[in-house]
C-alpha positions as CSV (number, residue, x, y, z in Angstrom):
1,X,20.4,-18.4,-13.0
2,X,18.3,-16.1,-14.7
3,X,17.2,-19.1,-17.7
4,X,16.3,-20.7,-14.7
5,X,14.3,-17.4,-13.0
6,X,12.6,-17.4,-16.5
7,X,11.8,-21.1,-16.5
8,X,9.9,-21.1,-13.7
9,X,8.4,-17.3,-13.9
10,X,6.8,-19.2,-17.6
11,X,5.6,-22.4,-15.2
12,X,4.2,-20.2,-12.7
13,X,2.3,-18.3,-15.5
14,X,0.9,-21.6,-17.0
15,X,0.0,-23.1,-13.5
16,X,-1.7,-19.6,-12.4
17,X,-3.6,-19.5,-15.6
18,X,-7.1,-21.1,-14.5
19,X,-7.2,-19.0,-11.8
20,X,-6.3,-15.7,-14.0
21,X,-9.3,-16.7,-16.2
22,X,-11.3,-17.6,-13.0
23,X,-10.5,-13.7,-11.8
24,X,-10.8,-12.7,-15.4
25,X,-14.5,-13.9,-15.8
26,X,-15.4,-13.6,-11.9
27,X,-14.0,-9.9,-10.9
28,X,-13.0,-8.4,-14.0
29,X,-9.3,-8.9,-13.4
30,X,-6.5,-8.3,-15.8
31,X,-9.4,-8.0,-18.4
32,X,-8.1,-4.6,-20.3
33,X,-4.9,-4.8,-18.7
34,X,-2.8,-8.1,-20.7
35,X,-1.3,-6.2,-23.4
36,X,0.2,-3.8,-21.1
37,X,1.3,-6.5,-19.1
38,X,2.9,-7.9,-21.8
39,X,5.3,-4.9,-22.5
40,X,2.7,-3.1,-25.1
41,X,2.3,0.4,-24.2
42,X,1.0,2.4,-27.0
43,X,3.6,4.5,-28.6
44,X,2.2,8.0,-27.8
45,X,2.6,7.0,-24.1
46,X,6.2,8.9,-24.6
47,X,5.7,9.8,-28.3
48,X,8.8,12.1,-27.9
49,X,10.6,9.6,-25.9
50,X,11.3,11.8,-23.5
51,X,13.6,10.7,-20.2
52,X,11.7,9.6,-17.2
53,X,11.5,8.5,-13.9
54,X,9.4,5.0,-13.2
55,X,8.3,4.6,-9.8
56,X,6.6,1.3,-9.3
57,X,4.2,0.7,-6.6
58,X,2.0,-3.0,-6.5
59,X,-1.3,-2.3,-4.8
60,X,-3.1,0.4,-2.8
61,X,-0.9,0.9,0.1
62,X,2.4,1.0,-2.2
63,X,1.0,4.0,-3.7
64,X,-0.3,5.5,-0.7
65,X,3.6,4.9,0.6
66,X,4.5,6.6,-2.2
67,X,2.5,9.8,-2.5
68,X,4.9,12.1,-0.6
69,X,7.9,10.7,-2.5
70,X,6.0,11.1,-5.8
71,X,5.1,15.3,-5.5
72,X,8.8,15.3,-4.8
73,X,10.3,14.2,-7.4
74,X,8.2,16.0,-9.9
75,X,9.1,19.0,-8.0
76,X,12.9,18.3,-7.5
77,X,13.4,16.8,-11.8
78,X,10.7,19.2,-13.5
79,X,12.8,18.2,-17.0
80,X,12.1,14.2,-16.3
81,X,8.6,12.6,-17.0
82,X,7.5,10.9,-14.0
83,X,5.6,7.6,-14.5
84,X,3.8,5.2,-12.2
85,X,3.4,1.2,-12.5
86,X,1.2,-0.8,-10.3
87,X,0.4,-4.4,-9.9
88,X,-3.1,-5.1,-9.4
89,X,-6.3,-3.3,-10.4
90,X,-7.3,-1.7,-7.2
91,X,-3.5,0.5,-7.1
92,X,-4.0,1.1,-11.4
93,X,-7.2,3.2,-10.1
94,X,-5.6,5.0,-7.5
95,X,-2.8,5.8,-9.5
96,X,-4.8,7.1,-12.2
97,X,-5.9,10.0,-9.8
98,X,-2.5,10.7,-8.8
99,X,-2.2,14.1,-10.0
100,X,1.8,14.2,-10.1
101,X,2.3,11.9,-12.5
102,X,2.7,11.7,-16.5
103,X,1.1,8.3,-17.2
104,X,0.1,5.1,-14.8
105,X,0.2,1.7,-16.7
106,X,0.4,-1.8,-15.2
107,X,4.0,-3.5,-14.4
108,X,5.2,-5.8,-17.3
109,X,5.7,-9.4,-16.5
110,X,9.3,-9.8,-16.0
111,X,10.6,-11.7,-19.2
112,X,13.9,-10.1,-20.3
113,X,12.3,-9.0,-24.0
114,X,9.1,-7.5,-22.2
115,X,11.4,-5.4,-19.8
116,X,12.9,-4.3,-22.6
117,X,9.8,-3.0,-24.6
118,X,8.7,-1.3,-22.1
119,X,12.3,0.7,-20.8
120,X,12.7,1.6,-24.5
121,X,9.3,2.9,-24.4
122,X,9.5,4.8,-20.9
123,X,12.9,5.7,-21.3
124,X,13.5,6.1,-17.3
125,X,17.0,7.4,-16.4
126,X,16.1,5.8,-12.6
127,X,13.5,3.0,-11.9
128,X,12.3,3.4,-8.2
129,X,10.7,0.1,-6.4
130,X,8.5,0.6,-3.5
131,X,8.9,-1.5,-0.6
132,X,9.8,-5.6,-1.9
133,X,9.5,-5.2,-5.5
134,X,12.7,-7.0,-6.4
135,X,12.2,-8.4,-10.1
136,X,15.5,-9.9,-11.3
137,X,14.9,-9.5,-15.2
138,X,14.4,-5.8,-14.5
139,X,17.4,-5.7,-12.5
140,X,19.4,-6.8,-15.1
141,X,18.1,-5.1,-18.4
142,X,18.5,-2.3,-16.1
143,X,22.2,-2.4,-15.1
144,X,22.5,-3.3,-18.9
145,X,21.4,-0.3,-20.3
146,X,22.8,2.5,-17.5
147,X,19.8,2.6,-15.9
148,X,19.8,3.4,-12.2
149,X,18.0,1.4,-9.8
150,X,16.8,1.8,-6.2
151,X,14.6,0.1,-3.7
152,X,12.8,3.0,-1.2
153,X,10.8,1.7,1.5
154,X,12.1,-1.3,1.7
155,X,11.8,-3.9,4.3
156,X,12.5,-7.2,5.0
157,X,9.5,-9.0,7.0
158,X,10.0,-11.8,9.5
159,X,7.9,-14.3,7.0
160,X,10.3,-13.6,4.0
161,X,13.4,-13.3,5.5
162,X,13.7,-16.9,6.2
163,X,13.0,-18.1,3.1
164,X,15.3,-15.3,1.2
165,X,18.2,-16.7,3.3
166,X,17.3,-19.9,1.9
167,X,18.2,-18.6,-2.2
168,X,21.1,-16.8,-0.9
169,X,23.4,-16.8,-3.2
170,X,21.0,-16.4,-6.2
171,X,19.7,-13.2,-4.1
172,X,22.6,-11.9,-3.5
173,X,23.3,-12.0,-7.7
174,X,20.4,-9.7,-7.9
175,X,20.5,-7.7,-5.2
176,X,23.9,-6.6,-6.6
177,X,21.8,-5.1,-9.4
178,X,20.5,-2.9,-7.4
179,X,22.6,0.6,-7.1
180,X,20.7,2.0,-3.7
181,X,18.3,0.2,-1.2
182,X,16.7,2.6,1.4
183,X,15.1,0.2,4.4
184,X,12.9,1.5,6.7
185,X,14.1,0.3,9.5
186,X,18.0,-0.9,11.1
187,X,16.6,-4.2,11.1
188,X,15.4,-4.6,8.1
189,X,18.9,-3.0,6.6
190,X,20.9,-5.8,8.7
191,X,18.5,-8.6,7.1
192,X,19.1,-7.3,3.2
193,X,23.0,-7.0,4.2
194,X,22.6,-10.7,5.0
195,X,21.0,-12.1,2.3
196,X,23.3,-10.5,0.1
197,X,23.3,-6.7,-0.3
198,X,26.5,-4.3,-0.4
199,X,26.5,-2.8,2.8
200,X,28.0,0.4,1.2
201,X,25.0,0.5,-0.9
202,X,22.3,0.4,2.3
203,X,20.8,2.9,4.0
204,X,17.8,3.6,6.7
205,X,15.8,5.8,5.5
206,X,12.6,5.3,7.8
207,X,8.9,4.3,6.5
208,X,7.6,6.9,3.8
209,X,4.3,6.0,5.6
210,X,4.6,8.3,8.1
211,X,4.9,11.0,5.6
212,X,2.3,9.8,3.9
213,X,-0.1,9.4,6.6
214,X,0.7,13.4,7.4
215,X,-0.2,14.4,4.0
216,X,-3.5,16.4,3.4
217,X,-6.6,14.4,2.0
218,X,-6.5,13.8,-2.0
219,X,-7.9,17.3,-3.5
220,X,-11.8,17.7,-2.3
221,X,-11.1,13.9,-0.8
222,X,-13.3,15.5,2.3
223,X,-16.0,17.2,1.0
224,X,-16.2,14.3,-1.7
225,X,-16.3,11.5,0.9
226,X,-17.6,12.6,4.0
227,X,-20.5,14.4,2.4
228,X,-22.1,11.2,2.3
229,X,-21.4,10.4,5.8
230,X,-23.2,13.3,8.1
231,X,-23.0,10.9,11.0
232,X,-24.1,13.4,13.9
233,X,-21.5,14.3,16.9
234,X,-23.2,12.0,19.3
235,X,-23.6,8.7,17.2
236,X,-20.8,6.2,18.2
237,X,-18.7,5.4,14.8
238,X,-16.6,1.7,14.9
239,X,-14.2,1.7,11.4
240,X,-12.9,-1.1,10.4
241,X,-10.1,-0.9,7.9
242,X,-9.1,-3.3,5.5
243,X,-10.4,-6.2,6.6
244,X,-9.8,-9.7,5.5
245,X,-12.2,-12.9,4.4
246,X,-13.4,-14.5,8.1
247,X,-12.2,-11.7,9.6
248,X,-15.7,-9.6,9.3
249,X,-17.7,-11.8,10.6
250,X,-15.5,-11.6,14.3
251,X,-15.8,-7.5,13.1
252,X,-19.8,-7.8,13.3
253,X,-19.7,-10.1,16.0
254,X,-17.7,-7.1,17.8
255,X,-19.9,-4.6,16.7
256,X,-22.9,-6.4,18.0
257,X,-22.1,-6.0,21.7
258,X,-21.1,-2.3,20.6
259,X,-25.1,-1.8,19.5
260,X,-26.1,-3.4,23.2
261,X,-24.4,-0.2,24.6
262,X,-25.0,2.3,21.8
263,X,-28.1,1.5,19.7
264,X,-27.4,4.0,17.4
265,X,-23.9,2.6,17.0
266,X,-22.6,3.0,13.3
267,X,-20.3,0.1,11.9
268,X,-18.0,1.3,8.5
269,X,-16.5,-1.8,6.8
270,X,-13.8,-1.5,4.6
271,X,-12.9,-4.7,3.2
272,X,-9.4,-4.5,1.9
273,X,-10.0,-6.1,-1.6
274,X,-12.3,-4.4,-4.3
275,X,-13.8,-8.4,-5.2
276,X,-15.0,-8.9,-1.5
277,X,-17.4,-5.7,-1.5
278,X,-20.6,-8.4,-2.1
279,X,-19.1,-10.6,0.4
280,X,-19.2,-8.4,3.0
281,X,-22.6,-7.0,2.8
282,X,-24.0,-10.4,2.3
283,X,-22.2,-11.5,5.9
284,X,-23.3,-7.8,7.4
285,X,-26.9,-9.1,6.8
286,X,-26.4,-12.5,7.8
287,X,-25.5,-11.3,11.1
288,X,-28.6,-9.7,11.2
289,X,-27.6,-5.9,10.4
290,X,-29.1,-3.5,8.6
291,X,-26.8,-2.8,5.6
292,X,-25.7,0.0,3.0
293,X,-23.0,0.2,0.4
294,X,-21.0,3.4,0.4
295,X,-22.2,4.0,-3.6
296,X,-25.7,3.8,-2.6
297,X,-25.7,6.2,0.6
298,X,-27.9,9.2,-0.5
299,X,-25.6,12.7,-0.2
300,X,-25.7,14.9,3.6
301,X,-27.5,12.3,4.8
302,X,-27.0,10.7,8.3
303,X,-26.3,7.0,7.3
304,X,-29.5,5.1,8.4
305,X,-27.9,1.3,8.1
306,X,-26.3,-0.2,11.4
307,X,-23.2,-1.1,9.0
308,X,-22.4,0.8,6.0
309,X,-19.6,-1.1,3.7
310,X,-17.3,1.0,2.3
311,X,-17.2,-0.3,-1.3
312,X,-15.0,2.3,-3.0
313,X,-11.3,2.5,-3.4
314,X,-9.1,5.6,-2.1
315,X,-11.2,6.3,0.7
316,X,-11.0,5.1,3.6
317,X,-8.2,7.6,5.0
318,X,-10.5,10.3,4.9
319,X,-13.5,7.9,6.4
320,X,-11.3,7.1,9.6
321,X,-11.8,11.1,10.8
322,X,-15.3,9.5,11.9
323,X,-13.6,6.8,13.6
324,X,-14.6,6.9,17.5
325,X,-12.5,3.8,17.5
326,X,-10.8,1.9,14.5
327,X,-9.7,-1.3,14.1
328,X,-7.4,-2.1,11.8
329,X,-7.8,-5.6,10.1
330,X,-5.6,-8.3,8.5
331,X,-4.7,-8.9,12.0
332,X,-7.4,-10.7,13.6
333,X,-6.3,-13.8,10.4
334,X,-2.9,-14.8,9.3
335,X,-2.9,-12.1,6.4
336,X,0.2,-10.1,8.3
337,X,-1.9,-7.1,8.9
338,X,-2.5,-3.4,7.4
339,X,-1.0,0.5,7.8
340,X,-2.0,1.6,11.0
341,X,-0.8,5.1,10.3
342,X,-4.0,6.5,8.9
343,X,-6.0,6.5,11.7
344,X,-2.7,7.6,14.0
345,X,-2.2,10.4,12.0
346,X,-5.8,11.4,12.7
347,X,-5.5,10.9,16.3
348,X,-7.6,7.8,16.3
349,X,-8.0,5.3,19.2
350,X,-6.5,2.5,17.5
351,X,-7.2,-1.4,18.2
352,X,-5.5,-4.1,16.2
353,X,-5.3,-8.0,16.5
354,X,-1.8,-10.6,17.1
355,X,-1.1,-10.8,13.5
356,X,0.8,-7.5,12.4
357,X,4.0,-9.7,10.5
358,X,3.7,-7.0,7.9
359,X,3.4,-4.1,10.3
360,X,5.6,-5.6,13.5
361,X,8.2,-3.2,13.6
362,X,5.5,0.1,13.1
363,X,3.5,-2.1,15.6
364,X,5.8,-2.6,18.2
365,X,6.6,0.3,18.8
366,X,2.7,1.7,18.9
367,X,2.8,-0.8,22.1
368,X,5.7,0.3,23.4
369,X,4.8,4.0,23.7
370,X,0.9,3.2,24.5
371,X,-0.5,4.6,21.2
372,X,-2.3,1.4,20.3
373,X,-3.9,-1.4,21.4
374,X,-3.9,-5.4,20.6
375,X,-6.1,-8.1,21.1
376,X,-5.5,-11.9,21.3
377,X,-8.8,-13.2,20.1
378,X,-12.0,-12.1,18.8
379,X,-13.8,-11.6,22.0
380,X,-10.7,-10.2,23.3
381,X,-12.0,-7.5,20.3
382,X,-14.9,-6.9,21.8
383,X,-14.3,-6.2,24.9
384,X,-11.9,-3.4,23.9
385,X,-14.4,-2.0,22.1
386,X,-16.6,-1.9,25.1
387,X,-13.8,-0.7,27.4
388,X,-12.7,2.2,25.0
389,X,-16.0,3.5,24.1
390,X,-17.0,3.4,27.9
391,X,-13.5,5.4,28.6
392,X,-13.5,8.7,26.8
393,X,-9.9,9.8,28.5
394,X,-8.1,6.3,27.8
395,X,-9.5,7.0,24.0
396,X,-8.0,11.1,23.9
397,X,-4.9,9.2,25.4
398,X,-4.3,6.7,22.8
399,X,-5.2,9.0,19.9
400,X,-3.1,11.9,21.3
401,X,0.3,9.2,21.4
402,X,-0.7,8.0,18.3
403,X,-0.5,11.1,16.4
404,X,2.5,12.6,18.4
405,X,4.9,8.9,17.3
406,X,3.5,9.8,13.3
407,X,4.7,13.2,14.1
408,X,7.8,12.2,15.8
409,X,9.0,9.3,12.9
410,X,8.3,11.7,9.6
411,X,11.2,12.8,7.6
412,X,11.6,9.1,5.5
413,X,10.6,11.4,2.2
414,X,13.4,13.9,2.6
415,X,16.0,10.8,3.1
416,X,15.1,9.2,0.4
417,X,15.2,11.8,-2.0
418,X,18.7,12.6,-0.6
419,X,19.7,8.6,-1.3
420,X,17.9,9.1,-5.3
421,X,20.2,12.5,-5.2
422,X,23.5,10.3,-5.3
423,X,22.1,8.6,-8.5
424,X,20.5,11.2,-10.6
425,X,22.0,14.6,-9.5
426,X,20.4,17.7,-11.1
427,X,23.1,18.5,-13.0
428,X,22.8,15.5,-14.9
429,X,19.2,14.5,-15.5
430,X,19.3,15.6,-18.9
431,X,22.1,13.1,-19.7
432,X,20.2,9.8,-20.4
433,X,21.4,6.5,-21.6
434,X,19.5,6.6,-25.2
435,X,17.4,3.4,-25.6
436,X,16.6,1.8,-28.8
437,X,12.9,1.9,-29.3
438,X,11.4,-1.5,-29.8
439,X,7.9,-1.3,-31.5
């Protein structure tokens, strides 16, 4: 099984590699980053080979997720190094201003004698996944060595789990590599039970977003930010978060019938990938609007652009407090929606569209206690931004349940760390498998 996994992880490489270079050349992707990728952390990354913890985290909401969980366990195992992975460029530069951590580098590809450069190097005495990060060479060079595993906010979504219970019994092989997995929800639990995990080795924990969401701003995040955003009291401010391509257009569209009501109406667009910055503002003034990136907005200045683009990573938690209303985006398009817990936290007035396969269960139950509201279509969008920015008290309402559910669901961070307790006790972290360094 796993000559096969390997097989087709070195096809998929070779098939994907035009449109690497394309990103390479295009956006500056993976440029800097293959050697790391390719197991080859320099030496003095743990020169004393020290034991560690190695938290991985893909992209920018991963490590958001994983925030709360992170200034835990550096609190909890002071005598373990604590490191952080990531996937793709935008999470490598928010990691790098994670202040808990020893040293951020970018996830190996998993080929069994890459995994094992880079454990010999990092020498973790527990490897923590975030969310779906199930990588089968890992897995197993893991189990091999004595080296814990566990999966913390994990979830199963309604797209995957389909096609996971198609490779059951291959799953179910590498799932039993796994020694914890911590799902956020009971629904998620029952769907890894049935593609294969030990039920003995499953438990709910809740979504670590919620306790990230509570978390203070990143040190000076507020004055840093919103000093460039002196939007005065009475100025209505539309943010919409991680949005999707087509989706800004319908954003703008929105926004228009926004400025027939409130001409001094402020639009802050936060595309959700770094590479669709220029693409944004160039839609923003095909629309008609005038337009300002975030880097160019002079500082304690009241934005003078109808839409400012938010073209900076890390930032837009703090840059919902000027919400009036937000919208959330990846849910107007098929892209499975984005982490509506910011702006709850906050006490926003929250709008979102129909696609929230990502987010359904956090979604859901938004709905169900009247802290949010969806739309259809994209003039179904604009009409609730009409109707909320006409209804002061409907907006308080939605922005008071919002906050109280984040409130009311926190407590994933101290679960989890009681699940990681069972597999590195304190008492034993400085007992650790000793790895043979591979240069």
């Amino acid at each position: 099984m796993y000559l096969l996994y390997s097989l087709l992880l070195v096809i998929g490489v070779i098939a994907g590699s035009p449109w690497f270079l394309y990103q390479a050349i295009r956006h500056r992707k993976y440029v800097g980053s293959a050697r790391q990728r390719l197991g080859l952390l320099p030496v003095s990354f743990n020169l004393d080979g020290d034991p560690s913890i190695w938290v991985h985290a893909v992209s920018v909401g991963e490590v958001l997720a994983a925030r709360p969980l992170l200034e835990a366990l550096k609190a909890r195992y002071p005598r373990l190094r604590l490191y952080l992975s990531t996937t793709t460029l935008a999470g490598q530069q928010l990691a790098r201003r994670q202040q808990d951590v020893d040293g951020v580098f970018y996830f190996p590809f998993d080929f069994a004698f890459i995994v094992r450069r880079v454990l010999a190097i990092v020498r973790p005495a527990l490897v923590v996944l975030v969310e779906g990060e199930i990588w089968p060479n890992l897995l197993r060079e893991c189990r091999k060595t004595g080296v814990k595993t566990i999966v913390v906010n994990g979830r199963v979504s309604n797209r995957s789990y389909p096609r996971y219970r198609l490779v059951r019994p291959l799953f179910r092989r590498v799932l039993a590599d796994l020694d914890r997995l911590c799902m956020q929800s009971e629904e998620s639990a029952r769907r890894i039970v049935a593609i294969g995990a030990q039920p003995e080795r499953v438990v709910v924990t809740g979504s670590l977003k919620f306790d990230a969401a509570a978390l203070p701003a990143l040190p000076h995040g507020r004055d840093r930010v919103l000093r460039f955003f002196r939007v005065s009291r009475d100025r209505v401010v539309v943010v919409a978060g991680s949005t999707m391509r087509g989706e800004d257009v319908y954003v703008l569209r929105a926004f228009r019938r926004v400025k027939g009501m409130s001409p001094q109406a402020l639009l802050i667009l936060a595309p959700r990938h770094a590479e669709r910055f220029d693409e944004a503002v160039h839609v923003a003034r095909g629309e008609g609007f005038a337009t300002a990136r975030r880097s160019d907005l002079p500082i304690d200045g009241d934005p003078r652009a109808d839409v400012v683009v938010l073209d900076s990573i890390g930032e837009l938690a703090q840059v919902y407090q000027l919400a009036t209303v937000a919208f959330v985006g990846g849910s107007l398009v098929e892209s499975g929606g984005h982490n509506i817990l910011e702006p709850a936290a906050l006490g926003r007035p929250i709008v979102f569209g129909s696609h929230m396969t990502n987010f359904a269960e956090i979604a859901s139950e938004f709905l169900a206690h009247d802290a949010a509201v969806q739309v259809a279509s994209p003039q179904a969008l604009e009409q609730a931004l009409v109707d909320l920015l006409l209804d002061p008290v409907r907006r308080a309402s939605l922005g008071a349940a919002a906050r109280a559910l984040v409130e009311a669901n926190q407590g994933a961070r101290d679960r989890t760390l009681d699940a990681i307790a069972t597999l590195l006790p304190l008492t034993r972290t400085a007992t650790i498998h000793p790895f043979r360094r591979v240069h």
